[in-house]
C-alpha positions in Angstrom: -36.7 -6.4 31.9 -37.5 -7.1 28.1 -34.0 -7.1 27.1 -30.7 -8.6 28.6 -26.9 -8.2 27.6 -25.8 -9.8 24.5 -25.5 -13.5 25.0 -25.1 -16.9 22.9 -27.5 -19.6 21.8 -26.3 -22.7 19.9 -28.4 -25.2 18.1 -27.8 -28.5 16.6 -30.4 -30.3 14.6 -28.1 -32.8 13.3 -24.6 -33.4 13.3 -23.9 -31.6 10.4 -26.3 -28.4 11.4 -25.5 -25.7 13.7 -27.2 -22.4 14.4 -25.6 -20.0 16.8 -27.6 -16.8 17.8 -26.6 -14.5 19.7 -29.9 -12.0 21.0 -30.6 -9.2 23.5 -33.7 -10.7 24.5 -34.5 -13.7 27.0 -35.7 -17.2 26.5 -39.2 -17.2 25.3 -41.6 -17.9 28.5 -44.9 -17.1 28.0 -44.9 -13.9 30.5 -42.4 -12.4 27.9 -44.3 -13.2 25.0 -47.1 -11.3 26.6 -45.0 -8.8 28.0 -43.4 -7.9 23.9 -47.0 -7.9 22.8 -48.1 -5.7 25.2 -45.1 -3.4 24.9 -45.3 -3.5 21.1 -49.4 -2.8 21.0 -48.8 -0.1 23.6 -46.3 1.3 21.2 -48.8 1.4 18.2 -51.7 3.1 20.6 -49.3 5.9 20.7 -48.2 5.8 17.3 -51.7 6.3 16.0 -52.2 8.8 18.7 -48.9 11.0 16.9 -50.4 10.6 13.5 -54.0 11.6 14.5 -52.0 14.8 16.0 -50.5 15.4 12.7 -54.2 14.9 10.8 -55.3 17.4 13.3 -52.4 20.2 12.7 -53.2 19.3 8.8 -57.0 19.9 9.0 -56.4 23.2 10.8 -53.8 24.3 8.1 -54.9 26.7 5.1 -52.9 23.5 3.2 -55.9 21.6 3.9 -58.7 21.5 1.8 -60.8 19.1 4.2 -63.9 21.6 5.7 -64.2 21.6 9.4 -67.3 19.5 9.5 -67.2 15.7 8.8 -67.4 14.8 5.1 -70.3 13.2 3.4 -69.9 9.5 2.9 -72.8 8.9 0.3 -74.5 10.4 -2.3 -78.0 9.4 -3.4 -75.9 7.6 -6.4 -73.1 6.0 -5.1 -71.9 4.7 -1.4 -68.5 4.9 -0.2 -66.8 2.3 -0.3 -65.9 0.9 3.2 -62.2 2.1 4.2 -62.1 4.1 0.9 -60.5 7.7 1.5 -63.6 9.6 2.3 -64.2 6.5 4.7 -61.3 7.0 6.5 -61.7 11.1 6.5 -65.0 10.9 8.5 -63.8 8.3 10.6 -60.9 10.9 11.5 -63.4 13.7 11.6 -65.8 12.0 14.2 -62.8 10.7 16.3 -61.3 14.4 16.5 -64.8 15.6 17.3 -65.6 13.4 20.4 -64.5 14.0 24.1 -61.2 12.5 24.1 -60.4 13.0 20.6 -61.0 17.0 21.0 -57.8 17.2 22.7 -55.5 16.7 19.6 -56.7 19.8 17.5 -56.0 21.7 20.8 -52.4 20.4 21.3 -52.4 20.7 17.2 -52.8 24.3 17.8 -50.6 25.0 21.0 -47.7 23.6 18.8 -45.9 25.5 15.7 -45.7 23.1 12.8 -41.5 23.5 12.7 -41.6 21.7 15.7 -44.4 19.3 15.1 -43.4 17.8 12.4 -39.5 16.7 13.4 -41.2 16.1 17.2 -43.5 13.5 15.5 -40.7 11.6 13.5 -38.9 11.4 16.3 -41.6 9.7 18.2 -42.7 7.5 15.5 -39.3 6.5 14.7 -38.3 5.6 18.1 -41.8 3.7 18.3 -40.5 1.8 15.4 -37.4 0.2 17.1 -37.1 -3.2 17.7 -36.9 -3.7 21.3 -34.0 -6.5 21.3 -32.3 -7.8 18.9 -31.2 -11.6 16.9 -27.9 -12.1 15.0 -27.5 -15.4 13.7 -24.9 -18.0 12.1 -26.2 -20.7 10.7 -23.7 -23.8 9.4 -24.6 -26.3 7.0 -22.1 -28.7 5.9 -21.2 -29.3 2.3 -23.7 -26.1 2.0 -22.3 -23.0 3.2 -22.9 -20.4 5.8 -25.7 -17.9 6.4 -25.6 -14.9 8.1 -28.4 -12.8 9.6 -28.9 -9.6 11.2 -32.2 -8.1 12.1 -33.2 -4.7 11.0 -33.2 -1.9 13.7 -37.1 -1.1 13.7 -39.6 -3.3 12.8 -40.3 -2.0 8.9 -37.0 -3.3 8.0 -36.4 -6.8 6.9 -34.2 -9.6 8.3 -30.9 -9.4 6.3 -29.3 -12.3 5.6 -26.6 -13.3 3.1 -25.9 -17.1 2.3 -22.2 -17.7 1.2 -21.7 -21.7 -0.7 -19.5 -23.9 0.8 -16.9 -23.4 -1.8 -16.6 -19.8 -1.5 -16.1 -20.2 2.1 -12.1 -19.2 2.6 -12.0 -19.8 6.2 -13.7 -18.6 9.8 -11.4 -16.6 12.4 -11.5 -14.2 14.9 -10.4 -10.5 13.7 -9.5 -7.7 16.5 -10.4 -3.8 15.9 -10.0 -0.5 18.0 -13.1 0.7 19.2 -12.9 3.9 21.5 -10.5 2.8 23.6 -11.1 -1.1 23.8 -10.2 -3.7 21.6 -12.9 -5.7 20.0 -12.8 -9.1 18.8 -15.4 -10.3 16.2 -16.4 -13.9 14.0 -15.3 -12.9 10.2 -16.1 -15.1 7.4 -13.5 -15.0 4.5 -14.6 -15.0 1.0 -12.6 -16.5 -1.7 -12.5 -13.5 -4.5 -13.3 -10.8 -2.5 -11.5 -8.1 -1.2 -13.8 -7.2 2.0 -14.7 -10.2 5.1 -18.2 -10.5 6.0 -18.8 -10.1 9.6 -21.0 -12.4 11.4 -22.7 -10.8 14.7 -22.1 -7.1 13.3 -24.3 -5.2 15.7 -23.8 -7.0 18.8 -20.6 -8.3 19.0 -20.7 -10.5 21.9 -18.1 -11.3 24.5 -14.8 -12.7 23.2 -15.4 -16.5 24.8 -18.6 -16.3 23.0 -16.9 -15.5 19.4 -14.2 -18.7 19.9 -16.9 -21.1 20.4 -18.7 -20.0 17.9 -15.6 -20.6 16.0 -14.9 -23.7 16.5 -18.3 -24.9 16.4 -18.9 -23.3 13.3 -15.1 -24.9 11.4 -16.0 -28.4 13.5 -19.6 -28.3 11.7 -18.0 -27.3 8.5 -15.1 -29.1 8.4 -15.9 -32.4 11.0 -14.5 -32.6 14.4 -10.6 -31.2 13.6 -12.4 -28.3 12.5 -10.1 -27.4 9.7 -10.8 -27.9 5.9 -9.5 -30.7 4.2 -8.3 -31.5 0.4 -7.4 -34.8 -1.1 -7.6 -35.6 2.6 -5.1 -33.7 4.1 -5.9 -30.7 6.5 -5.8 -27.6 4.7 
């Protein structure tokens, strides 16, 4: 399997470093790397397999203005330019005319556009998803904290938000209602403002999980008591 119930990594660098990730997917080996690569180019053979559809239920639409025969790529005057528009056009054009690529204006045509077009977002959408999925903590003494979240597909950027030291109120475990289960999650509470940040939003991992995390994360922030100090007295 490519992905695995949420569980926690922790790395140190230094004493005063700690990363805690908590993922869906396994340790690294080699057969997985393959194994992603293969799912994800797998996932874009079919992708450009949808959109070709969609070229094909365009170029038999009276929307289209593209003739049924492939367009010219030169004039006596001026070439076009490689992967320019017209480039592109008559590559589609050939493709859709050769043996394998005559099947998509066929299932173009078998298909009424209301239900093309939502049927292919769907299909590009879900080959957009992530498969797996990373949250991260990372601790930096005297720094601050840094959360990230990965997006759900793969178009979306890592989020991350970094929170100084001195902003930092304090790190504890928060409990919420979710169906019918209580939930425990890592919140990180920020001096003047009114809402906590949650670390590990999307995954939530088990509740052992969460209190090490805690108290690795105060211990790294705070030294081995794990609790802030002032003036040198424990908070």
């Amino acid at each position: 399997m490519l992905t695995t119930t949420p569980y926690l990594r922790t790395r140190r660098p230094s004493p005063t470093t700690a990363e805690f990730i908590v993922s869906t997917l396994p340790p690294m080996t080699v057969p997985l790397r393959l194994a992603l690569g293969a799912a994800y180019f797998l996932r874009l053979l079919a992708a450009l397999a949808v959109l070709l559809l969609l070229f094909a239920a365009w170029v038999q639409s009276p929307y289209s203005t593209s003739s049924s025969s492939s367009p010219t790529l030169t004039t006596p005057d001026a070439p076009a330019p490689f992967f320019s528009a017209a480039y592109i056009q008559h590559l589609l054009h050939v493709l859709l005319a050769s043996r394998v690529g005559s099947i998509f204006p066929a299932a173009a045509s078998a298909v009424p556009p209301w239900l093309l077009a939502p049927a292919s977002a769907g299909a590009l959408y879900g080959l957009s998803l992530r498969i797996g999925n990373e949250e991260r903590l990372l601790v930096l003494r005297g720094l601050g904290v840094q959360t990230s979240t990965g997006g759900r597909t793969v178009f979306h950027p890592l989020q991350t938000r970094f929170i100084p030291t001195e902003s930092v109120g304090d790190v504890l475990v928060n409990e919420a209602f979710r169906g019918f289960a209580v939930r425990h999650y890592l919140v990180v509470v920020v001096r003047r403002e009114d809402r906590l940040v949650v670390v590990f939003p999307k995954l939530l991992p088990r509740l052992d999980d969460v209190v090490q995390v805690l108290e690795g994360a105060r211990a790294c922030l705070y030294g081995e008591g794990g609790e802030e100090k002032t003036n040198g007295r424990a908070a």
